[in-house]
C-alpha positions in Angstrom: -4.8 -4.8 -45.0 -3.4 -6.9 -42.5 -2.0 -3.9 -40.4 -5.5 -2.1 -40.6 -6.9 -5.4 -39.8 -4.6 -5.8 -36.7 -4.8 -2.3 -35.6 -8.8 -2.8 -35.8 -8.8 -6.1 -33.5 -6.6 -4.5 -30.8 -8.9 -1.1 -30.7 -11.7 -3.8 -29.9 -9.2 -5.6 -27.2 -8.8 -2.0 -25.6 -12.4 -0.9 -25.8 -13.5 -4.1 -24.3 -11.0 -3.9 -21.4 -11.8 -0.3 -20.6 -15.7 -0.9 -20.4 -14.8 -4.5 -18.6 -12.6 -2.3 -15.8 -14.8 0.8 -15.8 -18.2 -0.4 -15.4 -18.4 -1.7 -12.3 -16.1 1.1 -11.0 -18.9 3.7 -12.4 -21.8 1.2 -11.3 -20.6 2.2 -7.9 -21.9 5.8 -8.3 -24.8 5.3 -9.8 -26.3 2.2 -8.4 -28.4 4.2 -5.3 -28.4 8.5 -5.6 -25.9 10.4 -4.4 -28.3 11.7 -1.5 -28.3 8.1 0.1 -24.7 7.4 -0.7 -24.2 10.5 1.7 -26.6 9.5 4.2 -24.9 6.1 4.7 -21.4 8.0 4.5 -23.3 9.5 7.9 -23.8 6.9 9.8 -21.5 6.5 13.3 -20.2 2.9 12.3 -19.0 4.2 8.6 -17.6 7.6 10.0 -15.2 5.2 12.7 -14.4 2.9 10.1 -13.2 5.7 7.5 -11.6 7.3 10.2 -10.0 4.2 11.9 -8.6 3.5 8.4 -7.3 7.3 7.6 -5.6 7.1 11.5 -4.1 3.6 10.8 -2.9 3.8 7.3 -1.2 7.0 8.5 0.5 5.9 10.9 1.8 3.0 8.8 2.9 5.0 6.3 5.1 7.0 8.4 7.0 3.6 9.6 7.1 2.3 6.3 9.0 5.5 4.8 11.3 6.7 8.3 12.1 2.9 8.2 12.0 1.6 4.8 14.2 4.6 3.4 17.8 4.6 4.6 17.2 0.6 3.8 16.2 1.0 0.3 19.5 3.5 -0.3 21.7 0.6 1.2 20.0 -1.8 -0.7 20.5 0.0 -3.7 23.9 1.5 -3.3 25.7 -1.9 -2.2 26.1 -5.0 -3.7 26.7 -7.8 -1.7 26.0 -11.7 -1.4 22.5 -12.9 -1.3 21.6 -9.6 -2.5 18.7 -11.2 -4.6 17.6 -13.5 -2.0 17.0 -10.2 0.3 15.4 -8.6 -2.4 13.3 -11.5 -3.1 11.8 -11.6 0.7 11.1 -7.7 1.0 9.2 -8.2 -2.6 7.4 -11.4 -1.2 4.2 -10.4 0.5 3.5 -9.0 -2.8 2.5 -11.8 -4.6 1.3 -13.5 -0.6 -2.2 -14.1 -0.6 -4.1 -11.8 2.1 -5.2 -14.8 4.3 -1.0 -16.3 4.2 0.0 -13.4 5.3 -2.5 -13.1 7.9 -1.6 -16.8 9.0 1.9 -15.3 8.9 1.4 -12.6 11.0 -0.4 -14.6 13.9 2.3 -17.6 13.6 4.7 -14.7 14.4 3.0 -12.0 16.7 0.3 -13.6 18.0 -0.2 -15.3 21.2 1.1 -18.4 20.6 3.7 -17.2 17.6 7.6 -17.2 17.7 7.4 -13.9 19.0 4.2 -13.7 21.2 6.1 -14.2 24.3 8.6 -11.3 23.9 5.5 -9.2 22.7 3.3 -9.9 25.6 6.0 -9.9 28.4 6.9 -6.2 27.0 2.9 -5.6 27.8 2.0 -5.4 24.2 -1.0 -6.5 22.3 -1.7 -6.8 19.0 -4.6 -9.2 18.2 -8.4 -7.7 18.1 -6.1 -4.4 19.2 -5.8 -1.5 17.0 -1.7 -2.3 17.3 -3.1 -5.5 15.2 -4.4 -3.4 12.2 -1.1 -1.4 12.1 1.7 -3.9 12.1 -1.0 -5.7 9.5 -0.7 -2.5 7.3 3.1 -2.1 7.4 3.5 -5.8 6.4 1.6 -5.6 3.2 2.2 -2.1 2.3 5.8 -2.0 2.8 7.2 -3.7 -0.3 5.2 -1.2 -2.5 7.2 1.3 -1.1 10.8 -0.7 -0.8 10.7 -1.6 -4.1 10.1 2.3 -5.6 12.6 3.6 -3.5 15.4 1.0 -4.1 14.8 1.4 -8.0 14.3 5.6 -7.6 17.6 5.3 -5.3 19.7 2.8 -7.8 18.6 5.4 -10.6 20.7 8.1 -8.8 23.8 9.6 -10.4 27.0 7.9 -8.7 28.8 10.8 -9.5 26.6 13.2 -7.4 27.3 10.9 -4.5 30.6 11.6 -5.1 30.9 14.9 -5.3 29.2 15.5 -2.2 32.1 12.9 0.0 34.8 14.9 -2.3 33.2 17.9 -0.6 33.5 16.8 2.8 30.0 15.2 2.8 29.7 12.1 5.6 27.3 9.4 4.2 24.3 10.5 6.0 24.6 14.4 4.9 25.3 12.3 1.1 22.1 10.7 1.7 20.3 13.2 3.2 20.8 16.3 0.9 21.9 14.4 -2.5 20.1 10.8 -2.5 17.0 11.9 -1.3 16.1 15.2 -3.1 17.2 13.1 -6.3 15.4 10.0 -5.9 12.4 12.4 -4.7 9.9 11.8 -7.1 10.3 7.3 -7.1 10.0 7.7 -3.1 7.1 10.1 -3.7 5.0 7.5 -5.9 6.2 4.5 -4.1 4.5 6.0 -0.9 0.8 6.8 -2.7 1.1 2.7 -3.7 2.0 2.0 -0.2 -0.9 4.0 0.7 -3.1 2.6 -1.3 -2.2 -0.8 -0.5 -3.1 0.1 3.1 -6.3 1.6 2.6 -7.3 -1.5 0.6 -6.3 -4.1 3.2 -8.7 -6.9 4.1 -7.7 -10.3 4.8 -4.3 -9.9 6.9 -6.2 -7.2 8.6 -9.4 -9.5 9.3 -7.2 -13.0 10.7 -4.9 -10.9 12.8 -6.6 -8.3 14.2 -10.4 -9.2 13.9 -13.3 -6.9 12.9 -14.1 -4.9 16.0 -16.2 -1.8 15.3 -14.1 1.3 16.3 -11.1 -0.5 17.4 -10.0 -3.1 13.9 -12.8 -2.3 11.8 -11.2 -0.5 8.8 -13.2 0.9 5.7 -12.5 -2.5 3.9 -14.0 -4.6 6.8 -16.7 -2.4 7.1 -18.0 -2.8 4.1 -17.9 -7.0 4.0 -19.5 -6.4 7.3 -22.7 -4.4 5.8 -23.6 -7.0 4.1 -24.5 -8.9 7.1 -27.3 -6.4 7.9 -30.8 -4.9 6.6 -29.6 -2.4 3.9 -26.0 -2.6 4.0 -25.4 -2.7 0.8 -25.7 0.8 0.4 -23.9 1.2 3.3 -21.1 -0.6 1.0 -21.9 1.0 -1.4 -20.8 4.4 0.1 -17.7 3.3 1.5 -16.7 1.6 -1.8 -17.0 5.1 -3.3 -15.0 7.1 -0.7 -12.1 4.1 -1.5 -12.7 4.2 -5.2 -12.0 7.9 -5.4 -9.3 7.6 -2.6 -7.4 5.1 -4.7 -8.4 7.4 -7.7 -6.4 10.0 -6.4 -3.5 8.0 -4.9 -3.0 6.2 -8.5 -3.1 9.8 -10.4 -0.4 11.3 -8.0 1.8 8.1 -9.2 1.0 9.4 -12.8 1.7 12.6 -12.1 5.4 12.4 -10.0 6.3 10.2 -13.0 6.3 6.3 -10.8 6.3 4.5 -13.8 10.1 4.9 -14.4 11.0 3.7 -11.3 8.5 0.6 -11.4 10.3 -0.1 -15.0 13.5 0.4 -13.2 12.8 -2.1 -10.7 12.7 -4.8 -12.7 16.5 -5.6 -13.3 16.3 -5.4 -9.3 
């Protein structure tokens, strides 16, 4: 009795999570038609904020993984002191809050920041520039990936590593045709939760780089914008959906290439 009884008060803990989590997902879809959705989805400011978003995100992506993955292999492959205060930083602006790291970014690029001088003298801008919204992305996106890829890397047979230096392999050949192809499925999933990191961006985005239709506004600004004017909530409500099924997609593919594992993994990081 007290097992049934047990099992019976968790399946009401799960039902009333799932219908917490999924109604205001579904509520989305089916608060205004789909005809209107589309019609909003048409309109020139939601078109260059989906699209500034898509070009952006992109972009950091691409840093994140040409950068972030020869560092996750030496992170994962040597042990050395202060190991876990390194690890500790790149795993930071997870738990930042969006407006601290915004704060964070201007302190360091912006005008006035530790760095704004070099920046500026090398004829760079990055506040209210579309620069902004990139370096914005790579900052909060980046440990998602870092963190997958050091635990899909640190879950790599030592002695294939080996056998490819007993074979004549140099450590870049090593990494390139044994580390990588092995630890392909952890760097696959940890770029869709980068992605969909970046896609979701708001606050770091907003304090550094501003809100400036067609040059900083990204999908997420957009849609606080909309609210500002005369029927923007469907507006919202449109973009919200394209996100929703975005994110949708990008969390499935984590499913799917199995980034679970490496998440679990990354714990005794």
């Amino acid at each position: 009795m007290r097992r049934s009884g047990f099992l019976a008060v968790a399946a009401l803990a799960a039902l009333a999570t799932l219908v917490f989590l999924l109604v205001p997902v579904i509520a989305v879809f089916t608060n205004v038609g789909p005809g209107r959705l589309l019609d909003a989805l048409g309109e020139e400011s939601a078109r260059e904020a989906l699209l500034l978003s898509l070009k952006t995100t992109l972009i950091a992506l691409v840093v994140v993984v040409v950068i972030g993955t020869p560092a996750a292999y030496l992170l994962a492959s040597r042990d050395f002191p202060g190991r876990a205060l390194v690890l500790t930083a790149i795993e930071l602006p997870l738990v930042m809050p969006p407006a601290v790291a915004g704060i964070a970014l201007l302190a360091a690029f912006g005008p006035r920041g530790i760095l704004g001088g070099l920046i500026s003298d090398a004829g760079i801008e990055l506040v209210f520039e579309t620069a902004g919204v990139i370096v914005a992305l790579i900052f909060v996106s980046a440990p998602f990936f870092l963190r997958q890829a050091i635990a899909a890397f640190a879950a790599v047979d030592g002695r294939l590593l080996e056998a490819a230096r007993t074979l004549g392999a140099g450590p870049f050949r090593a990494f390139a045709t044994v580390a990588v192809p092995s630890a392909r499925g952890g760097l696959a999933s940890g770029m869709a939760l980068a992605w969909g990191r970046a896609l979701g961006e708001f606050g770091a985005t907003l304090l550094f780089a501003g809100s400036l239709q067609g040059v900083t506004r990204t999908a997420p600004l957009a849609i606080f914008s909309a609210f500002g004017e005369p029927g923007g909530f469907v507006s919202a409500l449109a973009l919200s959906a394209v996100l929703i099924l975005v994110s949708a997609a990008l969390l499935l593919s984590v499913k799917l290439l199995g980034g679970d594992r490496p998440l679990d993994g990354a714990a005794a990081l």
